[in-house]
C-alpha positions as CSV (number, residue, x, y, z in Angstrom):
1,X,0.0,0.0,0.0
2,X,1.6,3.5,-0.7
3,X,0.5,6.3,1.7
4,X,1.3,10.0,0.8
5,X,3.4,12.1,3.1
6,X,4.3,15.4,1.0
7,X,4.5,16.9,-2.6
8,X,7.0,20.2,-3.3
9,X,6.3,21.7,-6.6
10,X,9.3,22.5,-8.5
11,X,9.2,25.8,-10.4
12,X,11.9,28.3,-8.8
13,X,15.6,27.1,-8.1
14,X,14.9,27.6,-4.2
15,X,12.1,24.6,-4.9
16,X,15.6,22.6,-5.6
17,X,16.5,23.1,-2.2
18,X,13.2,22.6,-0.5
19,X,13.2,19.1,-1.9
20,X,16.6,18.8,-1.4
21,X,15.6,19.8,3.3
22,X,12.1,17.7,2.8
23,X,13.7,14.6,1.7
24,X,16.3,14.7,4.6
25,X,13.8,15.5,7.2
26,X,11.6,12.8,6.2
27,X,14.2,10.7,5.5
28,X,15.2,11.3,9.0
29,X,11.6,10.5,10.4
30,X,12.0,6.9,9.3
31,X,14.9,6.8,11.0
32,X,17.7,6.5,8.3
33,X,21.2,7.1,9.1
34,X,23.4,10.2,8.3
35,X,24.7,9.1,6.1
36,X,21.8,7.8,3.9
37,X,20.2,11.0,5.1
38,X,22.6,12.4,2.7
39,X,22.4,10.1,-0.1
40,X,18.5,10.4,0.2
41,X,18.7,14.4,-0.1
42,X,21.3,13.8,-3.0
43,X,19.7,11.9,-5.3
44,X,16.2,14.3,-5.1
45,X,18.5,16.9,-5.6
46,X,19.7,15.9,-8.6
47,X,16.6,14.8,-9.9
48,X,14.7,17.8,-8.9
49,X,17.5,20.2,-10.5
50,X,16.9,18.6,-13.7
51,X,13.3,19.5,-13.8
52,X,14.0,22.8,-12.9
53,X,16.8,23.3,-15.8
54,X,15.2,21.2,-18.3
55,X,11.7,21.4,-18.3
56,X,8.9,23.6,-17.6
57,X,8.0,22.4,-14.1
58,X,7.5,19.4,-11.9
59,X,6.7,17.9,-8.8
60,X,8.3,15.5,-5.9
61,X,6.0,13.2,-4.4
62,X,7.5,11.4,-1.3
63,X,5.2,8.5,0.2
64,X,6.0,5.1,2.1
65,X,4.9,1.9,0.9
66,X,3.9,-1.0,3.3
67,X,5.2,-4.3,3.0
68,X,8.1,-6.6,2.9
69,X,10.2,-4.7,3.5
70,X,8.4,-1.0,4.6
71,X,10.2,1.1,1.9
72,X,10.7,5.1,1.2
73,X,9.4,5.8,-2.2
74,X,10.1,9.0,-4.4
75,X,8.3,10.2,-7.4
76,X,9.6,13.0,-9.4
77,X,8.0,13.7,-12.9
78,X,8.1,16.4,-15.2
79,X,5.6,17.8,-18.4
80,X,8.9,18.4,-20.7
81,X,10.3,16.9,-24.0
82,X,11.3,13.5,-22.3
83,X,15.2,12.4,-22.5
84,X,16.4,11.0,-25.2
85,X,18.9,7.8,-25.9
86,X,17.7,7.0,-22.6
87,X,19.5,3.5,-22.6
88,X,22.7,4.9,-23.6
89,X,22.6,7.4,-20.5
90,X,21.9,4.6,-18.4
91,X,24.9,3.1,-19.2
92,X,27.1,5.9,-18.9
93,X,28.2,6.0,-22.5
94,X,26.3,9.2,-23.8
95,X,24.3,12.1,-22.0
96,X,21.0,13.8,-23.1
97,X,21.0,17.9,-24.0
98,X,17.0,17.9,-24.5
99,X,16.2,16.3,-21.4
100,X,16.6,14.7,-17.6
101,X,20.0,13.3,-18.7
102,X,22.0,15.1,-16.2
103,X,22.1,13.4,-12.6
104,X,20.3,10.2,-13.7
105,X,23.1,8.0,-13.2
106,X,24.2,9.7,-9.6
107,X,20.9,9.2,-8.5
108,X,20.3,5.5,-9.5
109,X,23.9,4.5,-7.2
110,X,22.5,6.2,-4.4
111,X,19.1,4.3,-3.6
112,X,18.3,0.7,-4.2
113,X,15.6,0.6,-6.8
114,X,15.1,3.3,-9.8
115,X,12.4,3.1,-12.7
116,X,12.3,5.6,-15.3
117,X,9.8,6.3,-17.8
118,X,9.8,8.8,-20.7
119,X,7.8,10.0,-23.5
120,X,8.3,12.6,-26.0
121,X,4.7,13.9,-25.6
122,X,3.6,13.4,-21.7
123,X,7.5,13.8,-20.1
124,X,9.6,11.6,-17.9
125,X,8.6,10.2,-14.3
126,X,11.6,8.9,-12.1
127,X,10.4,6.4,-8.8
128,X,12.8,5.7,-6.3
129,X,12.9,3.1,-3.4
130,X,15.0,2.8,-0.3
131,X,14.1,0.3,1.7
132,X,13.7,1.1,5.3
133,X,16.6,0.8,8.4
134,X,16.7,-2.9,9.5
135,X,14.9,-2.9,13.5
136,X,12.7,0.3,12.1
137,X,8.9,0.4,13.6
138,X,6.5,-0.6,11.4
139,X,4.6,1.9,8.9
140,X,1.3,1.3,11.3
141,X,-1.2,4.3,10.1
142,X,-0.7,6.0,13.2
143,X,3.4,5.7,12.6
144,X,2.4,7.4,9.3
145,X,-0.3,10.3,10.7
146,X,2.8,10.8,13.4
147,X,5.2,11.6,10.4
148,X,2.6,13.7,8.4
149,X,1.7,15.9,11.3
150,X,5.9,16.5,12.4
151,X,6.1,17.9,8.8
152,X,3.2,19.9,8.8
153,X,4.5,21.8,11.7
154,X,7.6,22.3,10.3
155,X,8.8,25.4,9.2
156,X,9.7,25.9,5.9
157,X,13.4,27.1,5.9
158,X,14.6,29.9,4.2
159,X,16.3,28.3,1.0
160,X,19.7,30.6,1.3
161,X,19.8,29.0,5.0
162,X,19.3,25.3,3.2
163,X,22.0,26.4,0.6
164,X,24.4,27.2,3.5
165,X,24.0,23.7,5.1
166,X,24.8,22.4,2.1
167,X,27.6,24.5,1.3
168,X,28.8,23.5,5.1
169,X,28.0,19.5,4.2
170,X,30.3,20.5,1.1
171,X,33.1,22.3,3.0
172,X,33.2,19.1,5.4
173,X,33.5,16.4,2.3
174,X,36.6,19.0,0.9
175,X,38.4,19.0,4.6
176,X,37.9,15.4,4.7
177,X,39.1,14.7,1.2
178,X,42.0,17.2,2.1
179,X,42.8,15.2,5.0
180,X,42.8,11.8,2.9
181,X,45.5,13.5,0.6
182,X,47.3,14.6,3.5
183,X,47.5,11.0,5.2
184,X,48.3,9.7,2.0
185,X,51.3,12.3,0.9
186,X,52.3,10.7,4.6
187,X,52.2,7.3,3.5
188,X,54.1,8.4,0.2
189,X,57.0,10.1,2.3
190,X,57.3,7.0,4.3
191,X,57.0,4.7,1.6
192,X,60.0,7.0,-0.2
193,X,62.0,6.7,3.0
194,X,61.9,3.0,3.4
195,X,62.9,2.3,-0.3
196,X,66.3,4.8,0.5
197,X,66.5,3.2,3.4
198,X,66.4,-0.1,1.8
199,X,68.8,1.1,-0.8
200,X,71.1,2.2,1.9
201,X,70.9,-1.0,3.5
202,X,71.3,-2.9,-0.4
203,X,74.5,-1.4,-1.0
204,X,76.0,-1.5,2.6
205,X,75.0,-5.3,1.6
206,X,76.3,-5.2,-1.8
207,X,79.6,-3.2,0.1
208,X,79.7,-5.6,3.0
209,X,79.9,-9.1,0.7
210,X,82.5,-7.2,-1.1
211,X,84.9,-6.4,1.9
212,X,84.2,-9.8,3.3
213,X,85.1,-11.6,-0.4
214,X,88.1,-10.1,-0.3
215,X,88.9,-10.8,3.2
216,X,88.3,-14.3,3.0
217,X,89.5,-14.9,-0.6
218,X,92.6,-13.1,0.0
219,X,94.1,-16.0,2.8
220,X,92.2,-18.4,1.0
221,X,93.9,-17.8,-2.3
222,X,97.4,-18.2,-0.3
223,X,95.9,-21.6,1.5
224,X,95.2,-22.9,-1.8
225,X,98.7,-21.8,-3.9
226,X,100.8,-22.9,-0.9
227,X,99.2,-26.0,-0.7
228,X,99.3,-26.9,-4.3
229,X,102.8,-25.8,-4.3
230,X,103.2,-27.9,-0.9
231,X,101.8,-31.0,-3.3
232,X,104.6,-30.9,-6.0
233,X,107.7,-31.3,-3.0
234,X,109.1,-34.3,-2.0
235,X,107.0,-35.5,1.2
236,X,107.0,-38.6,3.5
237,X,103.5,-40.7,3.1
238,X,102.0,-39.5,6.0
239,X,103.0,-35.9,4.9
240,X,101.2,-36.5,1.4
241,X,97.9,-37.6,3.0
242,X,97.9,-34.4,5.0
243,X,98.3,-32.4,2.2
244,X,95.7,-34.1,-0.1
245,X,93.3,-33.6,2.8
246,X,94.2,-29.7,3.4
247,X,93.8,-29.1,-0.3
248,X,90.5,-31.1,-0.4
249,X,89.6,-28.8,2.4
250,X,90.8,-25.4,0.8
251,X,88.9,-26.5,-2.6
252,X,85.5,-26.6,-0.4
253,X,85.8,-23.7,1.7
254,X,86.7,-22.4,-1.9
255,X,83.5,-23.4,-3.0
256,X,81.5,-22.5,0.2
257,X,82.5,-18.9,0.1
258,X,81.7,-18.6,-4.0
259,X,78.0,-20.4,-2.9
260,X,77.2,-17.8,-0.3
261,X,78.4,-14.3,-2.2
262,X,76.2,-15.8,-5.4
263,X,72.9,-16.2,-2.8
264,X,73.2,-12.7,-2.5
265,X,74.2,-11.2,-5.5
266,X,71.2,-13.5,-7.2
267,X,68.3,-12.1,-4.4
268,X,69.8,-8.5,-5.2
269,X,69.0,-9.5,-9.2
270,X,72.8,-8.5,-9.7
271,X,74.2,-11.5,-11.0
272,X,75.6,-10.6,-14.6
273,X,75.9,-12.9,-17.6
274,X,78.1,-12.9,-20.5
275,X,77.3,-13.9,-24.0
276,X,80.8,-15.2,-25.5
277,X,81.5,-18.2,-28.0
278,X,82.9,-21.4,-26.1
279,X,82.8,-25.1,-26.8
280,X,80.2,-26.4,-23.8
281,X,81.9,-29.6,-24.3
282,X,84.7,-28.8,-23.2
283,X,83.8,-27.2,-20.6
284,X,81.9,-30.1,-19.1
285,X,85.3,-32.3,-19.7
286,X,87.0,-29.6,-17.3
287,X,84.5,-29.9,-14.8
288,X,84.5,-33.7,-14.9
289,X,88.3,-33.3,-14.3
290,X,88.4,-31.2,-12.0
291,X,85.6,-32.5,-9.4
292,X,86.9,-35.6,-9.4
293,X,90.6,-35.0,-8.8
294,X,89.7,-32.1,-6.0
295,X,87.4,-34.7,-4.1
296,X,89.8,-37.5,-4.5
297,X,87.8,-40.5,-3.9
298,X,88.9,-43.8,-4.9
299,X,85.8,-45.9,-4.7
300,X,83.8,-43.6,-7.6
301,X,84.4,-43.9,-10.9
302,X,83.5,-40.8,-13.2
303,X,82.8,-41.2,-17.1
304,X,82.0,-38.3,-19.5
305,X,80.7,-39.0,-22.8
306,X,79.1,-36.0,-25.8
307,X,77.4,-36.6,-28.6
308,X,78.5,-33.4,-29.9
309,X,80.4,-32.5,-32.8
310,X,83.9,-31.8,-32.3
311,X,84.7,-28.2,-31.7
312,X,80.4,-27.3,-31.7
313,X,80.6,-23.4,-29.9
314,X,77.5,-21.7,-28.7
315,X,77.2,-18.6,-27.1
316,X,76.6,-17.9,-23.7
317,X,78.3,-17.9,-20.5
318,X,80.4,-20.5,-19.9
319,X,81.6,-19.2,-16.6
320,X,78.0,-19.8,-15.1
321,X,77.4,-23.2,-16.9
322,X,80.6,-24.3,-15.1
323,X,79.5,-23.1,-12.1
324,X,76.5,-25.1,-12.3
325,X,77.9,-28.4,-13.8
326,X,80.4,-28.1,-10.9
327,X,77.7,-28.3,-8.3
328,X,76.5,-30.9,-9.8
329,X,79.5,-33.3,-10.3
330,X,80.6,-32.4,-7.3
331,X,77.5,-33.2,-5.2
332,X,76.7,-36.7,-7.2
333,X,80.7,-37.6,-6.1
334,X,79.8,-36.7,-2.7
335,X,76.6,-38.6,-2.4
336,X,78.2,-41.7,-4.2
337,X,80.3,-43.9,-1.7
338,X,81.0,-46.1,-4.3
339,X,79.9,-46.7,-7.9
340,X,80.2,-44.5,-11.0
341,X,78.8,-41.1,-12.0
342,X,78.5,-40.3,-15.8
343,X,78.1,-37.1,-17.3
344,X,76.6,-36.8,-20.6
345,X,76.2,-33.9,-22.8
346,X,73.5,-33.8,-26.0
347,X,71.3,-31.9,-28.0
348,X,67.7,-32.3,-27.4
349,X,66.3,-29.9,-30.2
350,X,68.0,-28.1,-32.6
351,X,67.1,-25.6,-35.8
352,X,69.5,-23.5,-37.8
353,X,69.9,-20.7,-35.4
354,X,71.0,-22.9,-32.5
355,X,69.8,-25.8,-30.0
356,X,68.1,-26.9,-26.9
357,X,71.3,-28.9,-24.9
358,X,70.7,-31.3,-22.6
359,X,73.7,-32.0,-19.7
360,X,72.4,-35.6,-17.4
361,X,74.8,-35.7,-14.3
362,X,73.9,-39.7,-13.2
363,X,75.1,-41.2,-10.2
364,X,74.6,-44.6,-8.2
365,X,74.5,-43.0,-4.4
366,X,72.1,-43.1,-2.0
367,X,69.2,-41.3,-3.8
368,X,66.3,-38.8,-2.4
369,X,63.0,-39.4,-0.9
370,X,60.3,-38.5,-2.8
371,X,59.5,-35.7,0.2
372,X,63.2,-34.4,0.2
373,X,63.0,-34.4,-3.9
374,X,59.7,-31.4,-3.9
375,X,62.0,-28.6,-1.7
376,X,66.1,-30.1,-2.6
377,X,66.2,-26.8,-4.4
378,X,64.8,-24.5,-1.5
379,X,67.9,-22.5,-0.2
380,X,69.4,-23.7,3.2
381,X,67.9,-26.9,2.3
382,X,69.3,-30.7,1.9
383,X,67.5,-33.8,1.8
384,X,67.2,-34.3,5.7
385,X,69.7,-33.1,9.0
386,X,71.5,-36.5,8.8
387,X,72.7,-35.4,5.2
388,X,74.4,-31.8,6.9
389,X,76.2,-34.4,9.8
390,X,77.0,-36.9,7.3
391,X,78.5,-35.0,4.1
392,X,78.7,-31.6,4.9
393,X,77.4,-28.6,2.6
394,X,75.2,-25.3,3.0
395,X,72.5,-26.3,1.3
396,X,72.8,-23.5,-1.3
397,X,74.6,-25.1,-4.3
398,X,71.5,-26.5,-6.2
399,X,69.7,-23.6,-5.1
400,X,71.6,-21.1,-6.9
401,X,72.1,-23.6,-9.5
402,X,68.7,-24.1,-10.6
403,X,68.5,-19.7,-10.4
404,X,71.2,-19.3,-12.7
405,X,70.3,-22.3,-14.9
406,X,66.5,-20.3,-14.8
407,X,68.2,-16.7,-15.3
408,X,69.9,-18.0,-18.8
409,X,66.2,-19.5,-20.2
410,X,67.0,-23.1,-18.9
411,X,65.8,-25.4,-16.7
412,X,67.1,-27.6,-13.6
413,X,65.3,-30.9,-12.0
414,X,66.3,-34.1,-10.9
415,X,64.8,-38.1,-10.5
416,X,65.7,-40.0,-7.8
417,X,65.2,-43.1,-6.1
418,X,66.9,-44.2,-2.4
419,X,69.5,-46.4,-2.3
420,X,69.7,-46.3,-6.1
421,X,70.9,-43.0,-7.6
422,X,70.4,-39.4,-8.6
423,X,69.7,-38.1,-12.4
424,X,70.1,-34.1,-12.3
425,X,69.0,-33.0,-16.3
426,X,69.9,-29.7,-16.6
427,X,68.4,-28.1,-19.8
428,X,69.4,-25.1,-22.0
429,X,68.8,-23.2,-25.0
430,X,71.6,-21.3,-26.5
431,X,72.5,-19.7,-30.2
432,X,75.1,-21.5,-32.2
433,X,78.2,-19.3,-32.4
434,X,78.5,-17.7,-36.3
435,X,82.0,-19.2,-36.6
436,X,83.1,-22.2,-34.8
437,X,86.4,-21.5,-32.9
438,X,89.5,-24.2,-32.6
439,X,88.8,-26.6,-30.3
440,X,90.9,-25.4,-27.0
441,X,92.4,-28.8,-25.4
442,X,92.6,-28.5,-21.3
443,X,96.3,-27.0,-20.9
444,X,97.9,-28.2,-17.6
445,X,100.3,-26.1,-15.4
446,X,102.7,-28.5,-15.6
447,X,103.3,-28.7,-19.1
448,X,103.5,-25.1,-19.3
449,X,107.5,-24.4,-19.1
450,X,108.3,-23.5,-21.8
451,X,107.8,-19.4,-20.8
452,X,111.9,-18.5,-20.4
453,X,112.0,-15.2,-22.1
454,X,108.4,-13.5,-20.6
455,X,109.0,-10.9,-17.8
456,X,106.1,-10.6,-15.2
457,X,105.8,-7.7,-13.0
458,X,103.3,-8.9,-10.0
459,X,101.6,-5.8,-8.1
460,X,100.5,-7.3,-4.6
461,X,100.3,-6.1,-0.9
462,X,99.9,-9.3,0.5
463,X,103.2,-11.1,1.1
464,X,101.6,-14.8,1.1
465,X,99.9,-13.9,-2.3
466,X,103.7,-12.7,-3.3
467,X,104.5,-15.8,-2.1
468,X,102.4,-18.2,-4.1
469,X,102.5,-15.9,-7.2
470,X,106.0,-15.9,-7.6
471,X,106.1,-19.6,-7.1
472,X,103.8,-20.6,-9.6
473,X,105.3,-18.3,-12.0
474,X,109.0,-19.4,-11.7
475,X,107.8,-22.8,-11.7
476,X,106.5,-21.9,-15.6
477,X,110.0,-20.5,-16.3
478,X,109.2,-16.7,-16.1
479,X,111.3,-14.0,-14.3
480,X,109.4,-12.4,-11.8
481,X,109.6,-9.2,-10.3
482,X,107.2,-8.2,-7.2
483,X,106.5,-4.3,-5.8
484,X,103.9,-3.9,-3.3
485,X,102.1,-0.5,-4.4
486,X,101.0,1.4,-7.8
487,X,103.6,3.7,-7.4
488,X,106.3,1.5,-7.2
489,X,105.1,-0.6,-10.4
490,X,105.4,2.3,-12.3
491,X,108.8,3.5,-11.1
492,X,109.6,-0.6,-12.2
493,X,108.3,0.1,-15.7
494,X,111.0,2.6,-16.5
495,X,113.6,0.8,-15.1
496,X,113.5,-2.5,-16.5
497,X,111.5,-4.2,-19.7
498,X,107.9,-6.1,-18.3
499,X,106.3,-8.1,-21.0
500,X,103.0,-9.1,-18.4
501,X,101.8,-7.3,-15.1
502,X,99.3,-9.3,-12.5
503,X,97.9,-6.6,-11.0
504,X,96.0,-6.5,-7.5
505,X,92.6,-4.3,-7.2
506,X,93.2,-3.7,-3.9
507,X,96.2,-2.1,-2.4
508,X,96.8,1.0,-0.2
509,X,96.9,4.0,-2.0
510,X,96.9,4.0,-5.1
511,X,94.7,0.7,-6.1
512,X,94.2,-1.4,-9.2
513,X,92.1,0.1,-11.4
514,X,94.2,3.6,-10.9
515,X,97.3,2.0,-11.2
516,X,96.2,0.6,-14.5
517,X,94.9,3.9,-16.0
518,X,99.0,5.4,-15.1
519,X,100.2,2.6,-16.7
520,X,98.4,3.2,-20.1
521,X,98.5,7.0,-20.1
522,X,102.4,6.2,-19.4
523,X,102.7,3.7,-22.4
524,X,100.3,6.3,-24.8
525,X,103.1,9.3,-23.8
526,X,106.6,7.5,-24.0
527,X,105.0,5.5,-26.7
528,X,105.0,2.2,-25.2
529,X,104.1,-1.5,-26.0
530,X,100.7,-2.3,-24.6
531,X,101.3,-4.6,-21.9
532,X,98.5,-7.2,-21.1
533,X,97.3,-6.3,-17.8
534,X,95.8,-9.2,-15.8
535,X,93.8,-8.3,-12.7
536,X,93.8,-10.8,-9.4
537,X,90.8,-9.8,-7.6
538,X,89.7,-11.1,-4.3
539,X,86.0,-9.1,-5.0
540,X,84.2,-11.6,-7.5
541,X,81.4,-8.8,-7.4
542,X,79.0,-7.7,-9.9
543,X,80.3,-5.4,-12.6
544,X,84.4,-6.0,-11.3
545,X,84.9,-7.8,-14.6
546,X,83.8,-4.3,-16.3
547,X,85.7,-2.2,-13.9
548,X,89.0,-4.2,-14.9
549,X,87.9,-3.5,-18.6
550,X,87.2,0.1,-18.7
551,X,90.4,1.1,-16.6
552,X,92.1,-0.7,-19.6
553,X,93.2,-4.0,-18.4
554,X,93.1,-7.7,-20.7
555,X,91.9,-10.5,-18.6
556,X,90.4,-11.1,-15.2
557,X,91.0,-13.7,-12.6
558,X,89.4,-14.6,-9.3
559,X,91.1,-15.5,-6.1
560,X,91.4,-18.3,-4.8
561,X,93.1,-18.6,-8.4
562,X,93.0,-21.8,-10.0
563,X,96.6,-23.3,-11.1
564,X,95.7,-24.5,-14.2
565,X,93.0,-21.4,-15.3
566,X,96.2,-19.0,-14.0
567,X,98.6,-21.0,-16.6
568,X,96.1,-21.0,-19.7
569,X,95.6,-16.9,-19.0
570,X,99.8,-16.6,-18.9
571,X,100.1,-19.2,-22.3
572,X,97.5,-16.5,-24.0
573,X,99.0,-13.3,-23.7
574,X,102.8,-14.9,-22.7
């Protein structure tokens, strides 16, 4: 049943605002919120400011209709041209000059039912509902009669006094918007802090694993030379047991402190990779080599085998793909206590521009549970404690493994059965190289003597690096000469011929990368040979390679620096 409570006519603009007061006050009668208060008085507003501007006059009828539920009902109608493209206003794509187009959509968000009506001849006639405040009283006739009666004795309001309680309702919606912006220019100033806080805190990271590589490499690389020079002396039995075992230990701390500088250098996205032609081949041979003389078991044997063409080069980085191989080998040796591991190499697609290869690193040790297999490339993780107490390890090598393998479009994974053996297929797409390069054989230290005539100038501050440095290259048949500063490896460039310098980045004073630049602006003024310069770094950091590069050295080489890796370099530019 609908039951009339009031009708404004709306001829004059004050009418606006008298419909506008009348819907609030009734609106507030049936007890409605604030809030809805507002959106009540809103939407008439809108509608009845339309009628006013477009039309020649209309009415707002408000009423309450009993039922389930007890709703507020609206009825505004005019006697003008009706609106045109009606459906199109309604959905917000076009807007009517010629008739009630203006407000239509506003007011249909702000109630809960909306019927419209138009015709070119008779008009348009809006109805809106809102349904009454959940735990209302009832819309009993004397509820009604009540609400009739409160606004007969109201007085009307003088329209500019309506207008100002608007403007003040307006004025309150600016301060709170004003007050939004201000919390969230806040937010944005703290949000601006943290990220320079966090970049501080990045590069005092980045800056921290930097010091602490070369602090660690720097004894470390001495560790290692001393010990491999240690290897090659005549010693008792029991002497060469000791030093197998403190080389097999220097080669895993070696390993250890590479593993944790990459874990941070790949969750700072910093890791760098190169695109060069190399032979992956052969650099799977070298790894095979290599892990299985520097964990010197005697119960495993280790097979290699590619179905590759001789000399096949593709580009990428071979650096990384060593890396990764590495960890492998080395961790199938490890878990093996006796048996074989094989390492195969093959191409698994191919088309003319270059191939999908396949590396399988197969062992027979003692396998991974099914449960252990789902997280064995989480970091920090191995297949269960007893593995940490048993074989050692961080826990990070297939970890960053799998990242770089992921970072160079590959892919990483592993079957496994207990008691039965590992298969760790490590996937990879790379471009074939334009030209195919000479097959480069594995060169080893020892059969490099054959270097009488070559003069190297070494530029270290550490006396055991002196130490092993000197060693290693007397024992290739160079003459050595060793100065501890920039300065003084300049003065030695005037005094005597130098046909290679191994320089050190860091040094008091004047380091490196300095030193370098004086060395080339000395050679372009006196009209020098170009000398290869060869950097020793104990930094292994992102970009260092680069650095080395643009202060206008040759070659780069990381400490702990590898025997044979330091006797290849010398054979290249020697």
């Amino acid at each position: 049943m609908n039951l009339p409570l009031l009708t404004v006519a709306i001829r004059f603009e004050q009418d606006v605002v008298l419909a506008r007061r009348r819907a609030r006050q009734i609106a507030k009668l049936l007890d409605f919120g604030g809030q809805d208060q507002i959106r009540i008085a809103t939407a008439v507003s809108e509608l009845a400011r339309n009628v006013f501007q477009y039309t020649s006059g209309g009415r707002v009828e408000f009423s309450v209709e009993t039922g389930s539920p007890d709703r507020f009902r609206i009825r505004v109608t005019d006697s003008g041209k009706g609106i045109a493209d009606l459906d199109l206003i309604l959905s917000g794509g076009y807007q009517s000059t010629t008739g009630m187009g203006l407000g239509l959509l506003g007011a249909k968000r702000l109630v809960d039912d909306f019927d419209i009506t138009t015709h070119p001849a008779t008009g348009t006639a809006i109805v809106l509902w809102r349904s009454l405040p959940p735990g209302t009283a009832s819309l009993s006739p004397a509820r009604v009669d009540h609400i009739v009666q409160a606004l007969m004795r109201e007085e009307a309001q003088n329209p500019f006094e309506e207008m100002q309680g608007q403007n003040q309702e307006l004025l309150a919606a600016i301060d709170e918007v004003r007050r939004h912006e201000q919390a969230l220019t806040e937010l944005n100033l703290a949000l601006e802090a943290a990220l320079a806080r966090a970049e501080t805190a990045s590069n005092a990271k980045t800056e921290f694993l930097a010091n602490m590589s070369h602090e660690i490499r720097t004894p470390l690389n001495a560790i290692v030379g001393l010990t491999t020079l240690l290897a090659r002396t005549d010693m008792s039995p029991q002497q060469q047991k000791y030093v197998s075992v403190l080389g097999q230990s220097a080669s895993s701390m070696a390993i250890l402190v590479s593993d944790l500088l990459d874990i941070g250098k790949i969750e700072d996205n910093k890791i760098v990779l190169e695109a060069i032609a190399f032979d992956i081949s052969d650099v799977a041979r070298r790894v095979v080599e290599m892990a299985a003389i520097g964990l010197g078991k005697t119960d495993v044997q280790v097979t290699f085998e590619s179905s590759l063409d001789e000399g096949a080069h593709f580009i990428g980085d071979p650096q990384r793909i060593h890396q990764i191989l590495l960890n492998l080998v080395s961790n199938a040796i490890k878990f093996t206590i006796e048996g074989t591991v094989s390492v195969t190499v093959a191409i698994r697609s191919q088309d003319t521009h270059g191939a999908v290869l396949e590396i399988k690193v197969s062992d027979t040790g003692i396998g991974i549970a099914p449960d252990a297999v789902l997280r064995i490339f989480d970091k920090f993780v191995q297949a269960d404690s007893s593995t940490t107490r048993r074989f050692g390890g961080s826990g990070l090598g297939l970890s960053i493994a799998r990242s770089l393998a992921e970072r160079m479009g590959g892919e990483l994974s592993v079957t496994s059965t207990v008691g039965l053996g590992s298969v760790f297929s490590f996937t990879l797409p790379l471009p074939r190289a334009s030209v195919a390069l000479p097959l480069n054989a594995p060169v080893v230290v020892d059969s490099i003597r054959a270097m009488p005539d070559v003069s190297v100038l070494v530029v270290e501050d550490n006396e055991a690096n002196i130490l092993v440095a000197t060693a290693f290259l007397e024992d290739l048949g160079c003459r050595v000469r060793a100065v501890r500063s920039g300065m003084e490896a300049l003065a030695c460039l005037q005094r005597q011929p130098i046909d290679i310098i191994l320089m050190d980045i860091q040094m008091e004073g004047m380091d490196g990368f300095e030193t370098t630049r004086q060395v080339r602006a000395w050679e372009a003024r006196e009209a020098q040979k170009r000398r290869p310069i060869i950097a020793m770094t104990a930094y292994g950091a992102q970009g260092d390679r680069e650095k080395c590069i643009a202060a206008g050295m040759d070659d780069y080489l990381t400490k702990p620096i590898d025997t044979k890796l330091f006797g290849e370099v010398l054979k290249l530019y020697g």
